[in-house]
VEXDREN-2710 file (C-alpha; in Angstrom, 1 decimal):
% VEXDREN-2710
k/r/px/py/pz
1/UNK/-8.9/1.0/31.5
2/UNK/-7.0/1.5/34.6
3/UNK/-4.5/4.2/34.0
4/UNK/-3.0/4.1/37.7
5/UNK/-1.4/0.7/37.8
6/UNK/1.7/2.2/38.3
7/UNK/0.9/3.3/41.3
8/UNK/2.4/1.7/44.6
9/UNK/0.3/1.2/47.8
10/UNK/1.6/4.7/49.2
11/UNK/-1.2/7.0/50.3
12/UNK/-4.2/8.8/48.5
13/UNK/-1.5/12.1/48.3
14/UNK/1.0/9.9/46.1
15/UNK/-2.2/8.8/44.1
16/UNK/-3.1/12.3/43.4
17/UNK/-0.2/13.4/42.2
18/UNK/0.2/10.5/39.7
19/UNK/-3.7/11.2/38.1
20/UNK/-2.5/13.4/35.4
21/UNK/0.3/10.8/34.4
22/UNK/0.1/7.5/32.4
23/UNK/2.0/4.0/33.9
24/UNK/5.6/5.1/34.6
25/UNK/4.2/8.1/36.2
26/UNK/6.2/10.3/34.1
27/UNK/5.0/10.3/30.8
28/UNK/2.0/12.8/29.5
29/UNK/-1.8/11.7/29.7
30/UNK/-3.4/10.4/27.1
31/UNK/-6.8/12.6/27.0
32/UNK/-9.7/11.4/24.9
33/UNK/-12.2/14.2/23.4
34/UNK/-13.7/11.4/21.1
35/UNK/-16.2/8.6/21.8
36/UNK/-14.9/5.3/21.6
37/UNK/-17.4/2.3/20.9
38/UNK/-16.8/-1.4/20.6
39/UNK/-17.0/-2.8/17.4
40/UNK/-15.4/-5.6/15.0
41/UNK/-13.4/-5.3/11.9
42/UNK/-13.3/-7.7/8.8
43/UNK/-10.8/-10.2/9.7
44/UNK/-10.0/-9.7/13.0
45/UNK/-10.6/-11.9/15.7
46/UNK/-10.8/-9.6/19.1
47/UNK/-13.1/-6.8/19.3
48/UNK/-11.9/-3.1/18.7
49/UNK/-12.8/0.3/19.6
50/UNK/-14.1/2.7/16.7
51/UNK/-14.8/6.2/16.7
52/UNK/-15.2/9.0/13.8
53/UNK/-14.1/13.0/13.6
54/UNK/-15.6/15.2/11.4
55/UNK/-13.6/17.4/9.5
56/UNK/-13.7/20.3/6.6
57/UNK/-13.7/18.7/3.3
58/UNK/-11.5/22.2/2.2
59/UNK/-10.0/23.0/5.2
60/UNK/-9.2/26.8/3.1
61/UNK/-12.9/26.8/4.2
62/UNK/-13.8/25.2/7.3
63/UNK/-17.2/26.6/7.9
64/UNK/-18.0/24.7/4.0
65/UNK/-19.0/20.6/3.4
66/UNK/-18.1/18.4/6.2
67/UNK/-16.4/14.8/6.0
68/UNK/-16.2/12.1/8.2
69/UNK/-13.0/10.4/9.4
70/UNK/-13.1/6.6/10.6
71/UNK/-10.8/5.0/12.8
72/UNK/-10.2/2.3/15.0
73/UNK/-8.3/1.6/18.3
74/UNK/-6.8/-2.4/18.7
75/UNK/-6.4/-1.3/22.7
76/UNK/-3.1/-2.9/24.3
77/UNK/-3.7/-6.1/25.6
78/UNK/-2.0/-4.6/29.2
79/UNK/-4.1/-2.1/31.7
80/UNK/-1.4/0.5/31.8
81/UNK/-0.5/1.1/27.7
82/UNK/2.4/3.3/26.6
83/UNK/1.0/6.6/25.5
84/UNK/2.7/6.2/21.8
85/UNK/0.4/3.3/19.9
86/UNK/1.6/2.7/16.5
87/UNK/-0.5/3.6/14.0
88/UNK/-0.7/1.8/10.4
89/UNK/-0.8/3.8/7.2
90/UNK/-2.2/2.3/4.0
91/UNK/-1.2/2.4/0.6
92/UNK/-2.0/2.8/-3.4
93/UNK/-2.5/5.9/-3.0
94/UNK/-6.5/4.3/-3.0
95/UNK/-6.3/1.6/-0.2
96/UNK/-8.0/1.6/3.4
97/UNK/-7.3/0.8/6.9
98/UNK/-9.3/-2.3/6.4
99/UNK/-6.4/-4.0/4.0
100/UNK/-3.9/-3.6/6.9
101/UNK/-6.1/-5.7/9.3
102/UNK/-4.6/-8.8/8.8
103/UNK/-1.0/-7.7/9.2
104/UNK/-2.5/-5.8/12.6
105/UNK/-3.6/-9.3/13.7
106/UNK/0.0/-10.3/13.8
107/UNK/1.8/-7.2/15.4
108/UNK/0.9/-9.3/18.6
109/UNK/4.4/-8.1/20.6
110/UNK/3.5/-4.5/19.6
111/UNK/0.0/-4.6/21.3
112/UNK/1.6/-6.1/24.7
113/UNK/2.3/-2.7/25.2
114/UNK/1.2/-0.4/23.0
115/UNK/-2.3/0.5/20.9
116/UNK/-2.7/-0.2/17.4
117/UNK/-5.0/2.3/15.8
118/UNK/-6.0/2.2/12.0
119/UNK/-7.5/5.3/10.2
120/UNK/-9.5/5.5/6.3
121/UNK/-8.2/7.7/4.7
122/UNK/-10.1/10.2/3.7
123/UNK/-12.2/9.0/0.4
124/UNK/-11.8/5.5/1.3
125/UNK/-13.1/2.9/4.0
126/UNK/-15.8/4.3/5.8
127/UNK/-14.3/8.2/6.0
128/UNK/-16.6/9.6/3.5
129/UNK/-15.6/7.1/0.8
130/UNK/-15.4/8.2/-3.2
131/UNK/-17.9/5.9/-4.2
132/UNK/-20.0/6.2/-7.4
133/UNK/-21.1/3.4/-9.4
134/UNK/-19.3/3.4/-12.5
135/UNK/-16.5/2.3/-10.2
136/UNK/-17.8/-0.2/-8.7
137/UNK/-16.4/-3.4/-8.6
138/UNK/-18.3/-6.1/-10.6
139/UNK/-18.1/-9.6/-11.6
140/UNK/-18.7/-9.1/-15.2
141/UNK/-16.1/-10.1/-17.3
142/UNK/-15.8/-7.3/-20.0
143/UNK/-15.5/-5.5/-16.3
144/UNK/-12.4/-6.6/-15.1
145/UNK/-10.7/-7.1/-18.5
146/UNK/-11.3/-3.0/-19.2
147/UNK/-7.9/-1.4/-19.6
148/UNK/-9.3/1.8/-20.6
149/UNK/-10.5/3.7/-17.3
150/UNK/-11.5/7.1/-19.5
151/UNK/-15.1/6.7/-19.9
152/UNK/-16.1/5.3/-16.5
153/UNK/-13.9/8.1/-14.8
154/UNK/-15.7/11.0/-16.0
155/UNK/-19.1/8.9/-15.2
156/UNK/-18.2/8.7/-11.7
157/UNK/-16.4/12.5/-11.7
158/UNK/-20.2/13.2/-12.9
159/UNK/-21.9/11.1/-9.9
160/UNK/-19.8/12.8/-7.1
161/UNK/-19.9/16.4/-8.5
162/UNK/-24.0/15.7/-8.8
163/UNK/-23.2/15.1/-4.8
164/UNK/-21.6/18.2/-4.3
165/UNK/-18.3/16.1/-3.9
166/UNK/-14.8/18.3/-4.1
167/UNK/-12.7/15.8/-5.7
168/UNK/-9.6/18.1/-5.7
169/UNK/-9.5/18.0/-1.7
170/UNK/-8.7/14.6/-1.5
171/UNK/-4.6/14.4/-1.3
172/UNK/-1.6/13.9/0.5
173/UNK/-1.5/17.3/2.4
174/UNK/-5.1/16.8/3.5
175/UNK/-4.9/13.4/4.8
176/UNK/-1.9/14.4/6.8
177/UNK/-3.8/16.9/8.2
178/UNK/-6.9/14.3/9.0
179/UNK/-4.1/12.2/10.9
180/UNK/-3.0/15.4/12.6
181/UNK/-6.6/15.7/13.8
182/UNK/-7.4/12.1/14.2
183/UNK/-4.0/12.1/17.0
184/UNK/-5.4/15.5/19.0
185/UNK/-8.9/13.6/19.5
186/UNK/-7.4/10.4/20.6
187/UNK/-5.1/12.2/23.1
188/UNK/-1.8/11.0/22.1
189/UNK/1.0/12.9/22.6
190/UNK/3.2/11.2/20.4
191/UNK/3.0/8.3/18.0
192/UNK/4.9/5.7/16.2
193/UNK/4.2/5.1/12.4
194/UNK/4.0/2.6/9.9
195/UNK/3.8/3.0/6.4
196/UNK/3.7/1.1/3.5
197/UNK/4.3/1.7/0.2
198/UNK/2.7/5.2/-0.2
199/UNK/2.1/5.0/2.9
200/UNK/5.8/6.0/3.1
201/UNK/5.0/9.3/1.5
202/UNK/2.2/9.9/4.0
203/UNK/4.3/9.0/6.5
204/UNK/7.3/11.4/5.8
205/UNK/4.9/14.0/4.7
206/UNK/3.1/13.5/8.4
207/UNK/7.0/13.8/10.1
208/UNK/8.0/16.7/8.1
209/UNK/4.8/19.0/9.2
210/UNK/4.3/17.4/12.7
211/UNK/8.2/16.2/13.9
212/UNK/7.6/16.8/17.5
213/UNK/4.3/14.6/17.1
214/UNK/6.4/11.1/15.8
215/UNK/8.4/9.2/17.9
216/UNK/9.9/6.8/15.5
217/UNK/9.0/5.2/11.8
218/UNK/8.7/2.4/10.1
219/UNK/8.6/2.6/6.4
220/UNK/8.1/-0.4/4.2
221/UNK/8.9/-0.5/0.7
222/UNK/9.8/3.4/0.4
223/UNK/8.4/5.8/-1.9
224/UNK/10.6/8.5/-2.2
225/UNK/8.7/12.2/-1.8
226/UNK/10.5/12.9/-5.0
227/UNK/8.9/10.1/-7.1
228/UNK/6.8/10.0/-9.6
229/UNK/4.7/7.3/-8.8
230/UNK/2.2/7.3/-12.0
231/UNK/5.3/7.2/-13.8
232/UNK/7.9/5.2/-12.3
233/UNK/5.7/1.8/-11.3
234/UNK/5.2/1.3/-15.0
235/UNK/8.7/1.3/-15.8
236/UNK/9.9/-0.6/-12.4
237/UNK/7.5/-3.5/-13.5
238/UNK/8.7/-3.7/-17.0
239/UNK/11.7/-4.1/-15.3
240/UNK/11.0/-6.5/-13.1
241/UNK/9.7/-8.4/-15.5
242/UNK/13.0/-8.3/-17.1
243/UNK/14.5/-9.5/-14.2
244/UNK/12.4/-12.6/-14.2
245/UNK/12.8/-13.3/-17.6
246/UNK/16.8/-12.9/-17.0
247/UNK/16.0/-15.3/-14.1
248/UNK/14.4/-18.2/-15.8
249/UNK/17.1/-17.9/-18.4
250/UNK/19.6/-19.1/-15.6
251/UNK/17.8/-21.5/-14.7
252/UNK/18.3/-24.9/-16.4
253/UNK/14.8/-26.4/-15.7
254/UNK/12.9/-22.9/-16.3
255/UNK/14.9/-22.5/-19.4
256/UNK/14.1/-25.6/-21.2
257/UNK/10.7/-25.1/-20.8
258/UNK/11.0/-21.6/-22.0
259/UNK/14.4/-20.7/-23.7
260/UNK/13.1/-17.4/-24.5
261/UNK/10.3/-16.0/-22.6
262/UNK/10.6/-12.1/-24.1
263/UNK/10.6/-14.1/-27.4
264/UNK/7.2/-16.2/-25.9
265/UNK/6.0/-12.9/-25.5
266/UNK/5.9/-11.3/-29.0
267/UNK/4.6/-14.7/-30.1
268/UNK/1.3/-14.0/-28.0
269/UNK/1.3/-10.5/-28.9
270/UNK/1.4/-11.7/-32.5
271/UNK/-1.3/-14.3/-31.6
272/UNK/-3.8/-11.9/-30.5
273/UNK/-2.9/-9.1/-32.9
274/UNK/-3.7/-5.5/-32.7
275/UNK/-7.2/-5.2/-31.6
276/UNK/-7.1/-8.3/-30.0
277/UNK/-9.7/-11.9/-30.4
278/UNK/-12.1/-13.7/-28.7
279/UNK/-10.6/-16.9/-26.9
280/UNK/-11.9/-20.2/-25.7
281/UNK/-11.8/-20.5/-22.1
282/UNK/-13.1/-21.8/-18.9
283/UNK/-14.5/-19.2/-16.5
284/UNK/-12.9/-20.8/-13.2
285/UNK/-16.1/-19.2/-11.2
286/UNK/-18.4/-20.8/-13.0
287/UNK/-17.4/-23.6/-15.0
288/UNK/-19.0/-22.3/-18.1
289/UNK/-17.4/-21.4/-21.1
290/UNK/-16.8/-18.0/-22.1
291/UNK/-15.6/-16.9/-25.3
292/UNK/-13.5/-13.3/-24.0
293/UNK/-11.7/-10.9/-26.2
294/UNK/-8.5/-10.5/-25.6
295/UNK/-5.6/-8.5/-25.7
296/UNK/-1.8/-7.9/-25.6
297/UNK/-2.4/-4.9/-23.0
298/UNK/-4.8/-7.3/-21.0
299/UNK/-2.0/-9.9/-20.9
300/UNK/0.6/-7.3/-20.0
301/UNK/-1.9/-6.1/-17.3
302/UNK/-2.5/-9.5/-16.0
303/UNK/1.1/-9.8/-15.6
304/UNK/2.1/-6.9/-13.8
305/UNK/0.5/-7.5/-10.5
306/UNK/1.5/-10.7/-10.4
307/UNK/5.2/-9.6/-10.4
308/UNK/4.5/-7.5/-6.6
309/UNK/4.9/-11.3/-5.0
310/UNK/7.5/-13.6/-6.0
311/UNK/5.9/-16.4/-5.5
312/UNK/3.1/-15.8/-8.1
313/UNK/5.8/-13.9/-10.4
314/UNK/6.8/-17.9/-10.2
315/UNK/3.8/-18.7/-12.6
316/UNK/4.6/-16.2/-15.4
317/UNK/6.7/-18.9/-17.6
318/UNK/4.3/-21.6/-17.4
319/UNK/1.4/-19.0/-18.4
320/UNK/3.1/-17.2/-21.1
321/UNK/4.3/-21.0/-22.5
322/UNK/0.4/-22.6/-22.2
323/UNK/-0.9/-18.7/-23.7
324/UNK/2.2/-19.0/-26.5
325/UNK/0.3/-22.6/-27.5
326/UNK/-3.3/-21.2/-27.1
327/UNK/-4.3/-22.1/-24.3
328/UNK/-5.3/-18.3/-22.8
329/UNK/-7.5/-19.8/-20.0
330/UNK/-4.4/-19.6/-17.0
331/UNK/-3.9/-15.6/-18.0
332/UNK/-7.4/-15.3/-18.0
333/UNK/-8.3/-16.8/-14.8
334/UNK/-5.2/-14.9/-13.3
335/UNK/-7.1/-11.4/-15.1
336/UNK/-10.8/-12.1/-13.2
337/UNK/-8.7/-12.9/-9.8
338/UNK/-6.4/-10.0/-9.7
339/UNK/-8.7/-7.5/-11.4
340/UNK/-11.8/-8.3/-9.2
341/UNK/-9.3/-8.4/-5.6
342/UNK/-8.0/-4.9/-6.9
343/UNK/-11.0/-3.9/-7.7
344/UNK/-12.2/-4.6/-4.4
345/UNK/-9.0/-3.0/-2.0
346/UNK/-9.0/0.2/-3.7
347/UNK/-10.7/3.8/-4.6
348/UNK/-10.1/4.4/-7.7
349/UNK/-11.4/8.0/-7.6
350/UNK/-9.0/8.2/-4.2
351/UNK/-6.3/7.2/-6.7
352/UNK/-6.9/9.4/-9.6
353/UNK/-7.6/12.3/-7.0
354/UNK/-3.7/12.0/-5.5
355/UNK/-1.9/11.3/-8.0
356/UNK/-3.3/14.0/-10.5
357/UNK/-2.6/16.0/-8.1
358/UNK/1.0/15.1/-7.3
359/UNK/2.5/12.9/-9.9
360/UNK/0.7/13.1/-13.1
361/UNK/1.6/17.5/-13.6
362/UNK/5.3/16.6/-13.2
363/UNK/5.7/13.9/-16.4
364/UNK/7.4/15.2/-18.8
365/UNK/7.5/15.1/-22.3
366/UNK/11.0/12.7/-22.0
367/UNK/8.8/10.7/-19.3
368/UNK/6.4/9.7/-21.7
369/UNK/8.5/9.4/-24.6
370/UNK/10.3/6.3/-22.0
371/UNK/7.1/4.9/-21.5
372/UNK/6.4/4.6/-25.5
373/UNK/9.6/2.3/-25.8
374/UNK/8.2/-0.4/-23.3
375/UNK/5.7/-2.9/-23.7
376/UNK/3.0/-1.1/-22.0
377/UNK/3.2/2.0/-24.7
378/UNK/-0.2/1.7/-25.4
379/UNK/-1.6/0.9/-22.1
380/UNK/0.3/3.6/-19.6
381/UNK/-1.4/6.7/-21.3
382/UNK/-4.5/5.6/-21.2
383/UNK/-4.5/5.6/-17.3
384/UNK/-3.0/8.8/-17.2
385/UNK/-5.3/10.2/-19.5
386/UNK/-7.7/10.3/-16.2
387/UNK/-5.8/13.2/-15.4
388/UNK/-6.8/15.0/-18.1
389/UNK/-10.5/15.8/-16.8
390/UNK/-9.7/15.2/-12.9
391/UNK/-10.0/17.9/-10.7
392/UNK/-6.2/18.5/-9.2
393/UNK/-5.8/19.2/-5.9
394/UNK/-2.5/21.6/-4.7
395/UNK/0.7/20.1/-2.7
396/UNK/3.1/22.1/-0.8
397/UNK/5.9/23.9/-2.7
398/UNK/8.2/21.6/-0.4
399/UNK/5.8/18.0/-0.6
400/UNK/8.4/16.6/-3.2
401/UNK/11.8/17.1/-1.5
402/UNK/13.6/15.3/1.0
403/UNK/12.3/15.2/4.5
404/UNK/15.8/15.7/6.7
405/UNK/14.9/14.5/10.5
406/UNK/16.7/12.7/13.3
407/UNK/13.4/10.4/14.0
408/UNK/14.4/6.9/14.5
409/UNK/13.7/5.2/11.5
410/UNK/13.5/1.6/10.0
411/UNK/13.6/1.2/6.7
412/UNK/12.4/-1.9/4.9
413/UNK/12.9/-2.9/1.7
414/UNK/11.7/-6.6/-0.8
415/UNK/14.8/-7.2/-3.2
416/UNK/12.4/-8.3/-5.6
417/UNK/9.8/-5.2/-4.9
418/UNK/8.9/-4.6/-8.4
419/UNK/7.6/-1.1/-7.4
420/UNK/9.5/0.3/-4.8
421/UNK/12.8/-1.1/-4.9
422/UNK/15.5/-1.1/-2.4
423/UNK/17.5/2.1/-4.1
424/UNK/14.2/4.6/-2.8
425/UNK/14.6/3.9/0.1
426/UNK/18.9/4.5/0.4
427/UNK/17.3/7.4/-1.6
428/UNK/15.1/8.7/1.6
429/UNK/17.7/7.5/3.9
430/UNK/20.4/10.0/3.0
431/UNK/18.2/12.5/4.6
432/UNK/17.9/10.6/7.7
433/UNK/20.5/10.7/10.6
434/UNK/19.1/8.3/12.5
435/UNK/18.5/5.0/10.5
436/UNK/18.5/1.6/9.1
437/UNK/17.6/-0.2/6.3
438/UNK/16.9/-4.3/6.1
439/UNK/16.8/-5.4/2.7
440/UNK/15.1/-8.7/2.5
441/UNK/16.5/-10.2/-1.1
442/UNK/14.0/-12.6/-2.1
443/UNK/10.7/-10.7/-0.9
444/UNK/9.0/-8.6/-3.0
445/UNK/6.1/-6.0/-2.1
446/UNK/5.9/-4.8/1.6
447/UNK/8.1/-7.6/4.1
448/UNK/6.9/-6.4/7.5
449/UNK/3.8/-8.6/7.9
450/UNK/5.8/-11.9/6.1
451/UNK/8.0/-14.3/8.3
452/UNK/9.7/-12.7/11.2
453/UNK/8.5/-9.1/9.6
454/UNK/5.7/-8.5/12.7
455/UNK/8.8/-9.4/15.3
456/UNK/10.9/-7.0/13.9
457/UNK/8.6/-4.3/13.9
458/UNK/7.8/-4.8/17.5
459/UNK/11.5/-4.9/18.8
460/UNK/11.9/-1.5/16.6
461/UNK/9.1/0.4/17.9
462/UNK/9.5/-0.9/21.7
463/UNK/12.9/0.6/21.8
464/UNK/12.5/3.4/19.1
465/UNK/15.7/2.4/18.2
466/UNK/18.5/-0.6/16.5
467/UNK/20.4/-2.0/19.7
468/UNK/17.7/-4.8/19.8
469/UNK/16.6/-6.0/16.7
470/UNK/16.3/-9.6/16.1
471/UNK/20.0/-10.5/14.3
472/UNK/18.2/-13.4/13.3
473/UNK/15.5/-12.1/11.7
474/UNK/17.5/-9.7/10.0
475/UNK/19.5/-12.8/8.4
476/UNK/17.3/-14.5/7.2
477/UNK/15.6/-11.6/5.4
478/UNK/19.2/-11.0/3.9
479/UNK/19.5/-14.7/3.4
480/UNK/16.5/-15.0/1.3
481/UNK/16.3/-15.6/-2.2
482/UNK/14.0/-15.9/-5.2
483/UNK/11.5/-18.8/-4.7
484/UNK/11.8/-21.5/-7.3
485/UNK/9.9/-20.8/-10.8
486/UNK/7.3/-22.9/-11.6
487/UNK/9.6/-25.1/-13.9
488/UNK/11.8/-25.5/-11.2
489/UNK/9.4/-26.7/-8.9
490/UNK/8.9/-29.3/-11.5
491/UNK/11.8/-30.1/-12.2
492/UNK/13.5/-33.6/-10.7
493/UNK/15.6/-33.8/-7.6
494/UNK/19.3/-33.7/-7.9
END
């Protein structure tokens, strides 16, 4: 890559005296101490550059266990790049790089100018992934409709200790360290990030320890440092589940098909009982029949991740109305599609190994007495029981309090995010004296890669700052609302 086109046709002294520089001829260079090799990510169309660092597992003991650290460089589709790429944070905690591909794909305005780069956390991805195979994802019905995650845990806490795996060291503070390292081999001076949903945390956790290392932020669908995230999504999806509910009630076509959907509810859970029955279905992989067991937890777990985008939250009356009348096959095939595509996205071990660390200690008593008065009462303590034999990690004294900085930041927020609602991030943004916050009212779970999402984004980080975002694209993000429930959608035309 040609890192003098700046350069006018002036003489081999001017030349020599713009080497050390990047285009612009005043800004730092960016000075690689890491190999770079071509190679091509899962749904990506254009070739990329990957490289790995290696890095103390327990950086209290950097001459102990080594792990690798993957990452990947989209290069800027120009010969002289800013020296500040943007790099994308994952979420969960649990997911990789790899899930944020596809939105990558369509920051194309970003890359004109600036590099995308993409790192696995550590556990996940290829950075010395957590994987043992009592986690692994399988097919296998009783698989996917599992809701207790006990007994496999402490199988695969068995296979990586066997490994000589530390499962303690994989956390917040030491992934913001891995970035920290990951940015020193790459040779950026600076950087612009993105983070979403935990990523957030990372995010603001990476700006509070490194500010002079982040030139501006962009933080979609906010996690507060403060929150309690093994806690809080339980309750935010009970009540966004509310909220539909509340929804289809107002709504003449959704509410003549179901009148009462909290009512439809108790009907099922009535249905099924307290240990739950086999059901007659269709497996909608194979055509075969299948005769499942089900339960009112697996129904209630079915439902919650549908509620992260509106527009399959849209299907919740119709499949609580066919369930309500026996017909369990629509939940079903909603359990093996959601359960299998989680299954597949995230570490589980990455997941237990965070947020034992940093959420589960700090539920209290009152927390869980909440969580007992909701309809997930029975299913909420049985994921947090993983805690219980987990390894926990340690957080900074300081890792749960407000980050105050003047970085540039973008907040983003779905009106409909059933997980990280709007209010987190005015939370995070009282703390931030440089700031704004799009809200967009019918979007649920992370906005940036939906609609004009990508275009706002690249008019943020271009300028680091508000004078140029897209007034239209804020608008219609504003503008939106709720996409029509399935009943709706049936219903006749006025």
């Amino acid at each position: 890559m040609n890192r003098l086109s700046c350069l006018p046709p002036r003489g081999a002294l001017l030349a020599l005296a713009c080497i050390a520089v990047l285009p612009g001829c005043g800004e730092p260079e960016v000075r690689r101490s890491v190999a770079l090799i071509e190679c091509r990510l899962p749904r990506l169309a254009t070739a990329a550059q990957c490289g790995t660092i290696e890095v103390p597992e327990d950086r209290d003991k950097p001459r102990g266990r080594m792990i690798s650290i993957a990452f990947a460089v989209l290069p800027a589709n120009t010969l002289s790049p800013r020296p500040d790429p943007l790099v994308l944070l994952p979420g969960g905690p649990g997911q990789s790089a790899g899930a944020l591909v596809p939105f990558a794909s369509r920051l194309i305005e970003v890359r004109r100018t600036r590099d995308l780069v993409l790192v696995d956390p550590r556990g996940t991805g290829r950075s010395s992934p957590l994987d043992c195979k009592a986690l692994k994802p399988e097919d296998a019905p009783d698989d996917v409709l599992e809701t207790d995650p006990l007994p496999k845990a402490k199988d695969c806490l068995k296979e990586l200790t066997e490994r000589g795996v530390d499962a303690s060291q994989y956390t917040t503070a030491a992934w913001v360290a891995d970035l920290e390292a990951v940015r020193a081999a790459l040779g950026y001076p600076k950087w612009n990030l993105w983070g979403g949903s935990y990523g957030t945390r990372v995010a603001l956790e990476y700006a509070r320890r490194h500010p002079e290392r982040v030139r501006s932020m962009v933080l979609d669908g906010v996690a507060p440092p403060s929150l309690k995230v093994s806690l809080a999504v339980w309750l935010t999806r009970e009540q966004a589940l509310d909220a539909l509910f509340k929804a289809c009630a107002g709504s003449p076509a959704c509410a003549a098909a179901q009148p009462d959907l909290a009512a439809t509810l108790e009907k099922i859970r009535a249905d099924l009982g307290p240990t739950g029955r086999e059901v007659s279905v269709i497996n909608p992989r194979t055509g075969e029949p299948e005769a499942p067991k089900l339960t009112y937890e697996i129904v209630i777990a079915s439902l919650h991740p549908l509620v992260y985008a509106p527009e399959l939250a849209g299907l919740i009356p119709v499949l609580l109305d066919r369930a309500a009348q026996g017909d369990y096959a629509p939940i079903y095939a909603a359990s093996l599609l959601l359960g299998s595509d989680l299954a597949e996205q995230m570490s589980s071990a990455l997941h237990y190994s965070v947020t034992c660390a940093e959420d589960v200690p700090r539920i209290a008593d009152d927390d869980r007495r909440r969580l007992a008065a909701t309809r997930i009462a029975t299913l909420a303590p049985k994921i947090l029981s993983v805690c219980d034999i987990w390894p926990r990690g340690r957080q900074p004294a300081d890792a749960t309090t407000p980050v105050v900085t003047d970085i540039p930041t973008l907040l983003v927020s779905g009106g409909l995010d059933p997980v990280t609602p709007p209010a987190y991030a005015e939370e995070v943004a009282k703390a931030l004296s440089h700031h704004e916050h799009v809200v967009a009212n019918g979007y649920g779970h992370i906005v940036s890669p939906q609609a004009c999402g990508p275009r706002l984004v690249a008019a943020f980080v271009d300028r680091a700052g508000f004078d140029t975002l897209p007034p239209s694209c804020i608008e219609h993000f504003a503008n939106s609302r709720r996409p029509p429930l399935w009943p709706d959608r049936l219903a006749p035309s006025p």
